[in-house]
N, C-alpha and C positions, 0 to 999 in steps of 0.2 A: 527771378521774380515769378509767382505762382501767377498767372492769367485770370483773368476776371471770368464773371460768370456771364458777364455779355460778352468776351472775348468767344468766352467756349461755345455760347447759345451761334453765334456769328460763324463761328468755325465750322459746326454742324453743317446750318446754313449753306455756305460758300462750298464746301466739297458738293453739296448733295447737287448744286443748282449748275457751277463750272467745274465740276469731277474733279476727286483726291487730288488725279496726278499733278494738276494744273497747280491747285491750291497748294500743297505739301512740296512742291517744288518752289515755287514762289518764296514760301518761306524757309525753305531749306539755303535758298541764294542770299536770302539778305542778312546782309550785318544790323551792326549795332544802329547805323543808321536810318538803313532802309526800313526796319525793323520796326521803327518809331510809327513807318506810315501803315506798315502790315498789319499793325495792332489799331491803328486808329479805322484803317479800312473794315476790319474784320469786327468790330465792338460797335462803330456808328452806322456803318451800312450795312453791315450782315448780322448781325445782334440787334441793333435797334429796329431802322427802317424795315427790312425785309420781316424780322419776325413779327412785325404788329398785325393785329387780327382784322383792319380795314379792307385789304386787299388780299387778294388770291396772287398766288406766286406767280402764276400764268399773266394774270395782269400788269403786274410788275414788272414779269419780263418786256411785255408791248411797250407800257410805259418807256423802259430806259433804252426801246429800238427807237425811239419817237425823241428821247433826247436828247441822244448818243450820233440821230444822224443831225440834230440842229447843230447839237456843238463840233461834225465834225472828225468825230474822235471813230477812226476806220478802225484800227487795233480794237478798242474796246467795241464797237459793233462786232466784230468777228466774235469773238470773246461772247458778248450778249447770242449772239445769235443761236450757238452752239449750248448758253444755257436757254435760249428760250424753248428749242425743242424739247431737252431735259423736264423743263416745264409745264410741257404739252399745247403748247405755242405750235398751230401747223402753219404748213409752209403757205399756204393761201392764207392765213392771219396773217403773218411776217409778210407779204406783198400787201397786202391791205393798210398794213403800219407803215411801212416804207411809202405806200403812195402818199396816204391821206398826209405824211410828217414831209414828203416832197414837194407839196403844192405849200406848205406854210413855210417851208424852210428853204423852199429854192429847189429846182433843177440839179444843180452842180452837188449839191448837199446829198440830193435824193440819187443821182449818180454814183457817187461815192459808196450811199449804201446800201443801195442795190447790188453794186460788183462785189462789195466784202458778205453781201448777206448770200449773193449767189457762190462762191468760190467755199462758203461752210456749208453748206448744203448740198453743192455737189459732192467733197470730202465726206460730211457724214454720210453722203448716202438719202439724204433726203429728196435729191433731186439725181436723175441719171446725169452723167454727163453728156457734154455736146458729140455728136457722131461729127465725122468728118472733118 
């Protein structure tokens, strides 16, 4: 089946923001069924939402570090984190998201994504790691 033209606008999208390897891999693992959600991920959230002209990518990223730690979702905060730098999202922005989404969303929330936003920041390089 040829892919749509928001499938491809989404795909662009998605590699440039969480890099090829992630992306191309991702879809290289799924079947016929996974496949279903790949396509639906990549044409509504990365073809629709993300491409529309309201917001700046960089904002988008804050955004989904802001709703990614209410709901919780540690995996996809690493994941966001690693695109928000992509994004130009600096590292005193992403503490500034993380706090102000930790005071609405809870402690234990704000916990969470603090240590998954600190453990991708130490890996990229955006933060030294801890001595001692």
């Amino acid at each position: 089946m040829a892919e749509s033209e928001m499938f491809e606008k989404g795909l662009e999208v998605r590699r440039a923001v969480l890099g090829a390897d992630y992306v191309d891999s991702s879809l290289a693992k799924a079947d016929d069924f996974m496949m279903a959600f790949q396509r639906i991920t990549t044409e509504w959230c990365w073809g629709y939402a993300w491409t529309r002209p309201g917001l700046e990518r960089k904002t988008r990223s804050m955004l989904n570090l802001a709703m990614l730690t209410a709901l919780g979702k540690v995996p996809e905060i690493k994941l966001h984190v690693k695109g928000a730098l992509a994004n130009g999202v600096s590292v005193d922005e992403i503490k500034e998201v993380l706090l102000h989404a930790s005071v609405y969303c809870g402690i234990p929330a704000g916990l969470d994504a603090f240590k998954a936003a600190h453990e991708v920041l130490v890996a990229e390089g955006a933060l030294p790691p801890k001595k001692g």
